[in-house]
N, CA, C and O atoms as a GROMACS GRO file, in nm:
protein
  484
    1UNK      N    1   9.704  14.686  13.670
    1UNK     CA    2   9.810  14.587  13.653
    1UNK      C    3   9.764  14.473  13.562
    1UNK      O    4   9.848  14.425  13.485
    2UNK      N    5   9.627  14.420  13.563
    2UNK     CA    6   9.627  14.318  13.512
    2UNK      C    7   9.616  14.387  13.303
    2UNK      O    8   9.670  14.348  13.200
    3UNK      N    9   9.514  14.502  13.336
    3UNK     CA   10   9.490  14.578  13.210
    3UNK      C   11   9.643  14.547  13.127
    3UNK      O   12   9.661  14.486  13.021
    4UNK      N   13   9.737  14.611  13.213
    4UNK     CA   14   9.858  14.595  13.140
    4UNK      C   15   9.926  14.471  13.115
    4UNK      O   16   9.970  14.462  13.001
    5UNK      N   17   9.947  14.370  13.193
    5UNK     CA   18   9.960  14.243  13.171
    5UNK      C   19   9.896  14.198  13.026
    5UNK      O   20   9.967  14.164  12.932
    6UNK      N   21   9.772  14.201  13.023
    6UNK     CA   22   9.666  14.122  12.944
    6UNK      C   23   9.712  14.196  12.793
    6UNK      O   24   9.724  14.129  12.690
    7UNK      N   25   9.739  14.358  12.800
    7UNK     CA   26   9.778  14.428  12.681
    7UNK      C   27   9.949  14.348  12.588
    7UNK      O   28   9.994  14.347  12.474
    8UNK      N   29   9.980  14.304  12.696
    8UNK     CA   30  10.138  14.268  12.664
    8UNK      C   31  10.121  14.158  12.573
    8UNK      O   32  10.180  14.149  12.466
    9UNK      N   33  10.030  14.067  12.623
    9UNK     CA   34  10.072  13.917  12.568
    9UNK      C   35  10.046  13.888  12.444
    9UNK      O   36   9.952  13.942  12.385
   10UNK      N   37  10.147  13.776  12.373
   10UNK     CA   38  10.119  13.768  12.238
   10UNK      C   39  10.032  13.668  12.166
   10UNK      O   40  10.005  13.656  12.047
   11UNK      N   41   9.980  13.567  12.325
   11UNK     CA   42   9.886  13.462  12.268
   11UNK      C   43   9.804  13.459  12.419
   11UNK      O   44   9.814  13.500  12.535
   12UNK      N   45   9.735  13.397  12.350
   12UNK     CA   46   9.629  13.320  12.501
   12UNK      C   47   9.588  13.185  12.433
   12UNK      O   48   9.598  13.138  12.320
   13UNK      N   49   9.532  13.140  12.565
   13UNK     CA   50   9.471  13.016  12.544
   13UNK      C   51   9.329  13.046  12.565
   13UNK      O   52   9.288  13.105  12.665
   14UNK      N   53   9.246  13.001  12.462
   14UNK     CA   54   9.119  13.044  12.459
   14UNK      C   55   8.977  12.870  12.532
   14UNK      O   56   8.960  12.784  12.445
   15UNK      N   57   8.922  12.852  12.632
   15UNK     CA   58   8.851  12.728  12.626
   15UNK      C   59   8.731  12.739  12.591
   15UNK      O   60   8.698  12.854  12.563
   16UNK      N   61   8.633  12.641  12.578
   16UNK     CA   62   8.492  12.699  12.534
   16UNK      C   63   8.478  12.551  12.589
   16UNK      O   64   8.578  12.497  12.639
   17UNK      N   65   8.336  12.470  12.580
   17UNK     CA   66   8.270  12.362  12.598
   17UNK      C   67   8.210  12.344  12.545
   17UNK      O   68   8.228  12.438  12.468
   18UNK      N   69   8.086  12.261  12.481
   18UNK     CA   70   8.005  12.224  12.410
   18UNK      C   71   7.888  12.209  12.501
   18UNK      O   72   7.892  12.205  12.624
   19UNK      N   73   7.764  12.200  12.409
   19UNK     CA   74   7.633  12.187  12.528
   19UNK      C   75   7.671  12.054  12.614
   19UNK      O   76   7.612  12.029  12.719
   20UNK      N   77   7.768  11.975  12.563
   20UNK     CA   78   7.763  11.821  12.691
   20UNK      C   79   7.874  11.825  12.758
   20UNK      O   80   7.920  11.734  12.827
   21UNK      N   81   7.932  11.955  12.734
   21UNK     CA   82   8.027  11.976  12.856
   21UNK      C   83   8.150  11.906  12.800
   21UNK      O   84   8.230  11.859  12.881
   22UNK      N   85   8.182  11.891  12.626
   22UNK     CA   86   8.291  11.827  12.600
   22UNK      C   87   8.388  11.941  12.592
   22UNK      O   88   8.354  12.032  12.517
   23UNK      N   89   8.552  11.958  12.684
   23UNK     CA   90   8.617  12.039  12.644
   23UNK      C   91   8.688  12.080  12.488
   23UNK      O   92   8.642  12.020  12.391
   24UNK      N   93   8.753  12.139  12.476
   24UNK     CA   94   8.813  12.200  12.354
   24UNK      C   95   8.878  12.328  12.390
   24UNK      O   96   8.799  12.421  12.409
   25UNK      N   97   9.023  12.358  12.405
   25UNK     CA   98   9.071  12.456  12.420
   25UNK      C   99   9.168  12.496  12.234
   25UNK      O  100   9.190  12.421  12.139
   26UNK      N  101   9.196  12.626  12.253
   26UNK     CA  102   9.212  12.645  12.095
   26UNK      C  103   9.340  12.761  12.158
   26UNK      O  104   9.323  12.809  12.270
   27UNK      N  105   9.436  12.791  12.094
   27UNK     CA  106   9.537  12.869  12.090
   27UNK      C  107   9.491  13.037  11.997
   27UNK      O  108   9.432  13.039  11.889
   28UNK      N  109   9.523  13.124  12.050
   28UNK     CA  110   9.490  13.280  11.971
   28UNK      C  111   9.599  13.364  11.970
   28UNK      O  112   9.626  13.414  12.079
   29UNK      N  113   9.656  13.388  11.893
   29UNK     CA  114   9.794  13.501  11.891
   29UNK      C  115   9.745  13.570  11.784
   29UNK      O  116   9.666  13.543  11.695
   30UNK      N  117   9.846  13.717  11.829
   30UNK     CA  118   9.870  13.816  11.748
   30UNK      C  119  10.015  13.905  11.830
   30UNK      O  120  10.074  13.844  11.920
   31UNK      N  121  10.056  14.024  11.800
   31UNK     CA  122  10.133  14.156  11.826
   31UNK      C  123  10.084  14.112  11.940
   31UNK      O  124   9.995  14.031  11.965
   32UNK      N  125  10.176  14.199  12.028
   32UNK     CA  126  10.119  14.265  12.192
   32UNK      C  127  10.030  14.389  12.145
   32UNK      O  128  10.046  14.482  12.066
   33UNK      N  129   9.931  14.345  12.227
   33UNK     CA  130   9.816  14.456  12.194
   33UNK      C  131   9.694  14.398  12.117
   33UNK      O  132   9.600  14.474  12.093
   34UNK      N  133   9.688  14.250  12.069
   34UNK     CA  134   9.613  14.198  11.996
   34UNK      C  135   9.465  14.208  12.080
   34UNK      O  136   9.344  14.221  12.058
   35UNK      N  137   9.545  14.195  12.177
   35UNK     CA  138   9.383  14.165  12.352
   35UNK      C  139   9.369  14.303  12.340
   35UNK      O  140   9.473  14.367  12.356
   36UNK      N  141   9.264  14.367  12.313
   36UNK     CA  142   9.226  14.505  12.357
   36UNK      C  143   9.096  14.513  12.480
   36UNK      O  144   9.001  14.435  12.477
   37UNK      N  145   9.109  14.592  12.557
   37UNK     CA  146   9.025  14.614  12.702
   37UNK      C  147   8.933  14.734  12.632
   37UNK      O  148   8.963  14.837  12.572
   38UNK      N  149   8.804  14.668  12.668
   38UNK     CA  150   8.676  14.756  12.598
   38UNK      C  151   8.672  14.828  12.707
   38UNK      O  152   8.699  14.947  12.690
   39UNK      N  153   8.637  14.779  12.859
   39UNK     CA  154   8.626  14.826  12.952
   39UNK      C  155   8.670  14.731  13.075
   39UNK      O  156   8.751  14.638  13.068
   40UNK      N  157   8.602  14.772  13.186
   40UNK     CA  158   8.626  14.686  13.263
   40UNK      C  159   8.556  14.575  13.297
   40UNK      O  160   8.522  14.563  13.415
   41UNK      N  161   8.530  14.503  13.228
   41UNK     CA  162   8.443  14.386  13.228
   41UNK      C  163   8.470  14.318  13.104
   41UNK      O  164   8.433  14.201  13.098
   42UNK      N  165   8.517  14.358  13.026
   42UNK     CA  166   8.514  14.292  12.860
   42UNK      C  167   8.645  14.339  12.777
   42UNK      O  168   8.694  14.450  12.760
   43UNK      N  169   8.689  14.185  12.724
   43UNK     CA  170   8.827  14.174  12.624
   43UNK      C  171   8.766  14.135  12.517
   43UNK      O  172   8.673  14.055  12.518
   44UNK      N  173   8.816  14.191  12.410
   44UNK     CA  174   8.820  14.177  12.247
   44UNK      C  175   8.924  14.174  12.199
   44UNK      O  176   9.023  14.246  12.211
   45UNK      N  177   8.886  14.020  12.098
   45UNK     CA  178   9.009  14.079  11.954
   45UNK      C  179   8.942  14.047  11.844
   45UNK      O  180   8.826  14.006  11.846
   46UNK      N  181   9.017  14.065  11.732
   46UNK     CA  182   8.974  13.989  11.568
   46UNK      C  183   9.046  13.856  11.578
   46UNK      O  184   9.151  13.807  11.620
   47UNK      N  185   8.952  13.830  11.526
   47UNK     CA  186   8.969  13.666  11.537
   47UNK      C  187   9.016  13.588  11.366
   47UNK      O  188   8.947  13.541  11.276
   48UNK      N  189   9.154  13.604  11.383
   48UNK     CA  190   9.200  13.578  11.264
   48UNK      C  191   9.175  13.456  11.197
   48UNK      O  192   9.154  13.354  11.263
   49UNK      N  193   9.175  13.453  11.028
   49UNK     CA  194   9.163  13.342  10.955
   49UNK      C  195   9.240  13.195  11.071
   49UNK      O  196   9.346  13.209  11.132
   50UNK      N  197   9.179  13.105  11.074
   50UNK     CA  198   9.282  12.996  11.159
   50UNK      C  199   9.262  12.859  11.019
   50UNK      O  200   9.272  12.863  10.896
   51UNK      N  201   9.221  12.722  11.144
   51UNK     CA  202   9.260  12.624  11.087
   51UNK      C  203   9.102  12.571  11.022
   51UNK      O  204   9.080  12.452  11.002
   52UNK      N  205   9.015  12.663  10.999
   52UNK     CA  206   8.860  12.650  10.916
   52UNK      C  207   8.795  12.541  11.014
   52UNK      O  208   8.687  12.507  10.966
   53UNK      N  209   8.822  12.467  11.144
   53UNK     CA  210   8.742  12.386  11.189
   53UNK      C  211   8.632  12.443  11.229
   53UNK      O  212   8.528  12.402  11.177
   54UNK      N  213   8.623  12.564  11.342
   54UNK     CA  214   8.506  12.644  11.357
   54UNK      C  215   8.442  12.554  11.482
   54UNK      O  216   8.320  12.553  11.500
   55UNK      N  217   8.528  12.481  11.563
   55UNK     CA  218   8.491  12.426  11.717
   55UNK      C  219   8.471  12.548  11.828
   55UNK      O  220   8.397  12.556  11.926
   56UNK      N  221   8.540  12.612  11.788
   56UNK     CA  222   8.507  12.743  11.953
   56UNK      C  223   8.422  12.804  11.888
   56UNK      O  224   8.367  12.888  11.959
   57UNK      N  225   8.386  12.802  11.794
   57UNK     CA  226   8.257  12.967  11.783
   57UNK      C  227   8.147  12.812  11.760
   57UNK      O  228   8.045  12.836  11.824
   58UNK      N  229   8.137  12.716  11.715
   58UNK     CA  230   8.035  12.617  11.750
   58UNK      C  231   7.943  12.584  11.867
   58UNK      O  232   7.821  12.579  11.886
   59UNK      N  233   8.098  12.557  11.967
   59UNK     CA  234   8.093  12.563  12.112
   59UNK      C  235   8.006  12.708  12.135
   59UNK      O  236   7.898  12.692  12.191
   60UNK      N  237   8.034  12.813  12.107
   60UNK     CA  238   7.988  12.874  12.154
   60UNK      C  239   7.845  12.932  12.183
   60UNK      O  240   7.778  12.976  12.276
   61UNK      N  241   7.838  12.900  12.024
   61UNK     CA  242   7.640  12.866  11.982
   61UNK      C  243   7.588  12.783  12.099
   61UNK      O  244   7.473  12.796  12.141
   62UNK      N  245   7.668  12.707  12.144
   62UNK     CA  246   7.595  12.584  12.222
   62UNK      C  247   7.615  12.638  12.372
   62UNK      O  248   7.542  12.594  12.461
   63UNK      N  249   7.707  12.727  12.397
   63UNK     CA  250   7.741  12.755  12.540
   63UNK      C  251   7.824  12.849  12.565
   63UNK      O  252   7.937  12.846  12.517
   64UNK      N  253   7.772  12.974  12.664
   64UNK     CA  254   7.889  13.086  12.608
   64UNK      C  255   8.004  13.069  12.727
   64UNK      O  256   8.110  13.132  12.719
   65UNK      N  257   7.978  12.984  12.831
   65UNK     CA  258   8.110  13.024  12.886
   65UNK      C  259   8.236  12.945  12.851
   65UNK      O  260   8.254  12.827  12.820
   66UNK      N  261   8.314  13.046  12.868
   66UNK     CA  262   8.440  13.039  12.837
   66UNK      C  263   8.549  13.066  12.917
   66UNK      O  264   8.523  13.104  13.031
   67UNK      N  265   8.712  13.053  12.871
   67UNK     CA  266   8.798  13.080  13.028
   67UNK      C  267   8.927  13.118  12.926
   67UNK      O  268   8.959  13.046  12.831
   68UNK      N  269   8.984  13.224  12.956
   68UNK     CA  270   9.067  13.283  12.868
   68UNK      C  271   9.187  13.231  13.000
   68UNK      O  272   9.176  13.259  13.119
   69UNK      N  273   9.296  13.151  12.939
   69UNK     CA  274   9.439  13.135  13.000
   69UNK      C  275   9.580  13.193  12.948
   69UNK      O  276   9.628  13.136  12.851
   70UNK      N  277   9.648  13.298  13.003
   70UNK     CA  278   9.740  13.384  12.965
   70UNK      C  279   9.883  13.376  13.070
   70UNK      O  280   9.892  13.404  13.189
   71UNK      N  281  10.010  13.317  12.955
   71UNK     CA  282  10.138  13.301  13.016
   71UNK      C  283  10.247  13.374  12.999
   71UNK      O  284  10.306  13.365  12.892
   72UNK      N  285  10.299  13.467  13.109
   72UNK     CA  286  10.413  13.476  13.027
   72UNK      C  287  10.536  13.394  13.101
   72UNK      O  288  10.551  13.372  13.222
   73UNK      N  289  10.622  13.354  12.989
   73UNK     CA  290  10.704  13.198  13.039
   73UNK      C  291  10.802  13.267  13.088
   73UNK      O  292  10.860  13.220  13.186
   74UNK      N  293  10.852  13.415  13.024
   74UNK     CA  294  10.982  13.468  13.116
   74UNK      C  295  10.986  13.502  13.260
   74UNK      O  296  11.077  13.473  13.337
   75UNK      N  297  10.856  13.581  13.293
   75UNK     CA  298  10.869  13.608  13.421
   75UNK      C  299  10.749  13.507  13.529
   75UNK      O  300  10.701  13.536  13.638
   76UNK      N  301  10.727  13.370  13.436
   76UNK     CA  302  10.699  13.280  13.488
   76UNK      C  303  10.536  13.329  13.623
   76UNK      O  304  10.514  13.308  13.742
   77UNK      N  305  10.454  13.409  13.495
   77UNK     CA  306  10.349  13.438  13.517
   77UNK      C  307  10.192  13.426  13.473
   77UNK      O  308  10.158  13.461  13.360
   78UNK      N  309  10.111  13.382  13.555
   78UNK     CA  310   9.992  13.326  13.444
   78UNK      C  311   9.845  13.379  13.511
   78UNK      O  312   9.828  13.393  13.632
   79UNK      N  313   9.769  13.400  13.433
   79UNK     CA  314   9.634  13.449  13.440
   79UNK      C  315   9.525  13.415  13.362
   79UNK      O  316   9.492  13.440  13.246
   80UNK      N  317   9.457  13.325  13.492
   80UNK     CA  318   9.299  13.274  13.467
   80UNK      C  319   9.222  13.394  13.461
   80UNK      O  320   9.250  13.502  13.513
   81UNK      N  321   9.091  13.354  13.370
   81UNK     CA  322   9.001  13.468  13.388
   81UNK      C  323   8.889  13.379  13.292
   81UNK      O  324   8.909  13.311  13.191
   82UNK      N  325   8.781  13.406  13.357
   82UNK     CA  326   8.642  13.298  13.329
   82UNK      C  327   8.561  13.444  13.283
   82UNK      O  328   8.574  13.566  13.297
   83UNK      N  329   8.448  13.325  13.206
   83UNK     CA  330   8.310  13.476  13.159
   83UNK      C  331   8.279  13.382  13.059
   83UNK      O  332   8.304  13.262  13.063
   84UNK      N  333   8.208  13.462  12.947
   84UNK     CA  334   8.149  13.469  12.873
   84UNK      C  335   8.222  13.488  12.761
   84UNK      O  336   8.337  13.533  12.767
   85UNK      N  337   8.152  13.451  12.624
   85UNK     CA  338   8.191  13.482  12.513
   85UNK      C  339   8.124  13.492  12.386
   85UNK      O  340   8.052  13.393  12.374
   86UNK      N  341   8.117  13.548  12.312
   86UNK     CA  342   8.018  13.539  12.206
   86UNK      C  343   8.148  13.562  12.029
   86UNK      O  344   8.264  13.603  12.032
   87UNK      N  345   8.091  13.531  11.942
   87UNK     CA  346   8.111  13.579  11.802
   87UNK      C  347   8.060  13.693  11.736
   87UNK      O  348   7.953  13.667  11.681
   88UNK      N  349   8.100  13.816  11.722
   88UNK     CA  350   8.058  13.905  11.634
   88UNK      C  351   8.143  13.897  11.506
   88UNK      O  352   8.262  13.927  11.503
   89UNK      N  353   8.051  13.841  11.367
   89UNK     CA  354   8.047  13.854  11.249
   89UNK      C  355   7.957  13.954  11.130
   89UNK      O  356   7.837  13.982  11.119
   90UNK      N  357   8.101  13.997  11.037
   90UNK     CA  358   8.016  14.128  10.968
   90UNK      C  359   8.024  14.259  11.030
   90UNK      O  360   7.960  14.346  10.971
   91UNK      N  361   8.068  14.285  11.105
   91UNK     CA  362   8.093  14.450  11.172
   91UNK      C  363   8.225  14.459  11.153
   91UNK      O  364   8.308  14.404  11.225
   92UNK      N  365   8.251  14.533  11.048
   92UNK     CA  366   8.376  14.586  10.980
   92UNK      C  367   8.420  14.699  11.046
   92UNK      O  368   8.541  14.722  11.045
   93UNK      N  369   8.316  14.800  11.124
   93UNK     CA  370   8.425  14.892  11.191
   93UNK      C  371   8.449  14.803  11.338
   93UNK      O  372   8.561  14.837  11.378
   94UNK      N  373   8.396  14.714  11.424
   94UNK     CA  374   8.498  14.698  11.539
   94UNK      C  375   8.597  14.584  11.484
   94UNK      O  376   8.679  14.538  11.564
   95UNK      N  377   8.594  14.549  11.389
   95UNK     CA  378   8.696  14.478  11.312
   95UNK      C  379   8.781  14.539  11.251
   95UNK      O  380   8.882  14.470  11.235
   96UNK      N  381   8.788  14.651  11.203
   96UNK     CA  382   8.896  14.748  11.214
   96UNK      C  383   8.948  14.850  11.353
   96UNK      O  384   9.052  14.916  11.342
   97UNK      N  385   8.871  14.855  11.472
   97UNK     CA  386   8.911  14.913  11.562
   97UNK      C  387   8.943  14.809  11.668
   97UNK      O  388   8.944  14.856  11.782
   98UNK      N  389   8.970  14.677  11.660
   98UNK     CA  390   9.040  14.560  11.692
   98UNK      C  391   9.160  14.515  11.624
   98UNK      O  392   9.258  14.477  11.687
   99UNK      N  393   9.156  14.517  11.516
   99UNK     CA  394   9.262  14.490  11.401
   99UNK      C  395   9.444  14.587  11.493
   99UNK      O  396   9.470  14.707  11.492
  100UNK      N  397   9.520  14.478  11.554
  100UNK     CA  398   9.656  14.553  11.540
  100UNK      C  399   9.707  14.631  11.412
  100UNK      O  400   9.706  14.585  11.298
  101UNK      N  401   9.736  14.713  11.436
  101UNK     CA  402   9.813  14.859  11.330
  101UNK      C  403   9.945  14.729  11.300
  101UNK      O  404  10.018  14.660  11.371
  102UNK      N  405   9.923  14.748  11.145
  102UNK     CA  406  10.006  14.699  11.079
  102UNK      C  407  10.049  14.575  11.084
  102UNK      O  408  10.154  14.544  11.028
  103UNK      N  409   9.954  14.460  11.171
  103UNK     CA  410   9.905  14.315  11.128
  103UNK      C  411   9.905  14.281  11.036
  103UNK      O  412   9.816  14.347  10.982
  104UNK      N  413   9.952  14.204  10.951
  104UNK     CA  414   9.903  14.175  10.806
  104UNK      C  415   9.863  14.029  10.794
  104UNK      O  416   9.885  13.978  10.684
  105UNK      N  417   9.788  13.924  10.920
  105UNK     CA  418   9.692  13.886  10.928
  105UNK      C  419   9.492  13.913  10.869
  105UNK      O  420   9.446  14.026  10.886
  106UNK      N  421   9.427  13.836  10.826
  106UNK     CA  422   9.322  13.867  10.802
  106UNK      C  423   9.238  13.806  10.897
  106UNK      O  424   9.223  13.690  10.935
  107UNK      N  425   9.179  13.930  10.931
  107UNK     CA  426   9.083  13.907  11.025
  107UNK      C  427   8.976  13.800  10.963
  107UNK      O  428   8.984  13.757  10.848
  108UNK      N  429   8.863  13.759  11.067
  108UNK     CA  430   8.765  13.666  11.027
  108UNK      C  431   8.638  13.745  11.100
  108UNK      O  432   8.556  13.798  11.025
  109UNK      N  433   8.622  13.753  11.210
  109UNK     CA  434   8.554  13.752  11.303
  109UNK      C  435   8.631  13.837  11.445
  109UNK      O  436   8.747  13.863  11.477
  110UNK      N  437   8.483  13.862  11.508
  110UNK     CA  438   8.587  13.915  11.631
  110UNK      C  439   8.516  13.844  11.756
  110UNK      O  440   8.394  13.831  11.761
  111UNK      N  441   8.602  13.801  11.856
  111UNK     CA  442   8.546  13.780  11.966
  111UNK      C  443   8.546  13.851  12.101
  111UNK      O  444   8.654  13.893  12.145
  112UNK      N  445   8.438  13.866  12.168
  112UNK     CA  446   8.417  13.912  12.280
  112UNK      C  447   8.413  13.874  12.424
  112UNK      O  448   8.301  13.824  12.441
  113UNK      N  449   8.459  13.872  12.501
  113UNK     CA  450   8.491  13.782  12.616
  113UNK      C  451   8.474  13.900  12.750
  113UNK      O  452   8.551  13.984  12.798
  114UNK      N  453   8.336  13.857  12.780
  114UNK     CA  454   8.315  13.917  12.916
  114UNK      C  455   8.355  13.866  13.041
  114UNK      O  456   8.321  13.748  13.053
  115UNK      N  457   8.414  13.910  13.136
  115UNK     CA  458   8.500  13.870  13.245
  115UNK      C  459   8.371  13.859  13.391
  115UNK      O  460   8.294  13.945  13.434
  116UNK      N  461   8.394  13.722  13.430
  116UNK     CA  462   8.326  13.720  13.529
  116UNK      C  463   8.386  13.698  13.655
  116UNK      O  464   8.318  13.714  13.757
  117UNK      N  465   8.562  13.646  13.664
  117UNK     CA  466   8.602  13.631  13.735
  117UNK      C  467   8.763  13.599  13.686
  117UNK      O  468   8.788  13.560  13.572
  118UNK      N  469   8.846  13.617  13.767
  118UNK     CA  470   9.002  13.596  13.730
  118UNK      C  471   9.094  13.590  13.870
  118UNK      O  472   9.075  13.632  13.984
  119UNK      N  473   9.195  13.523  13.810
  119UNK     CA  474   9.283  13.468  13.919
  119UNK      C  475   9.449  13.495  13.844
  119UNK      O  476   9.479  13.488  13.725
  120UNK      N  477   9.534  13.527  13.960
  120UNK     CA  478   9.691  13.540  13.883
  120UNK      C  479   9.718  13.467  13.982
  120UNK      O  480   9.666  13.477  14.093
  121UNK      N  481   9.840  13.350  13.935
  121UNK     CA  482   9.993  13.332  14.000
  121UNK      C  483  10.080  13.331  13.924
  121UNK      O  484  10.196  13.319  13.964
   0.00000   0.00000   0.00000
């Protein structure tokens, strides 16, 4: 259930922290299907061209956890889910086997988000 949930949505809210614990949350969309499930422990996507600041993959150098927040406003449903996260840059095939079919976004990067814990209401 949640696999499918998480497959649907067209954005998340992505948080990260800095080594002093300063927040920064950042917005991520694509298609439904942008979130792909590696397994059961770990979400990926490509991490499209954005706004060039480069605060969450900074943050991340400095600290990998992270907390992925996912809404959907129609059926007035939402899902926490905490872990880990890292930047993979330069690997062109899971950047093409992340890449939504027929996106015409450019990818940048892809991120990886290991699940350590999650919550729905």
């Amino acid at each position: 259930d949640l696999a499918q949930f998480i497959s649907q949505q067209r954005s998340v809210f992505l948080a990260t922290a800095n080594s002093d614990g300063q927040p920064y949350i950042q917005h991520r969309g694509g298609p439904p299907g942008f979130l792909k499930i590696l397994d059961t422990q770990t979400i990926a996507f490509a991490d499209f061209k954005g706004n060039r600041q480069f605060i969450t993959q900074g943050n991340l150098e400095d600290n990998t956890k992270a907390h992925l927040f996912l809404i959907d406003y129609m059926l007035r449903r939402r899902v926490k889910i905490w872990g880990t996260a890292k930047i993979v840059e330069g690997n062109a095939e899971l950047v093409t086997k992340l890449m939504p079919e027929g996106y015409d976004a450019r990818p940048e990067q892809v991120l990886i988000f290991t699940v350590a814990a999650w919550d729905a209401n």
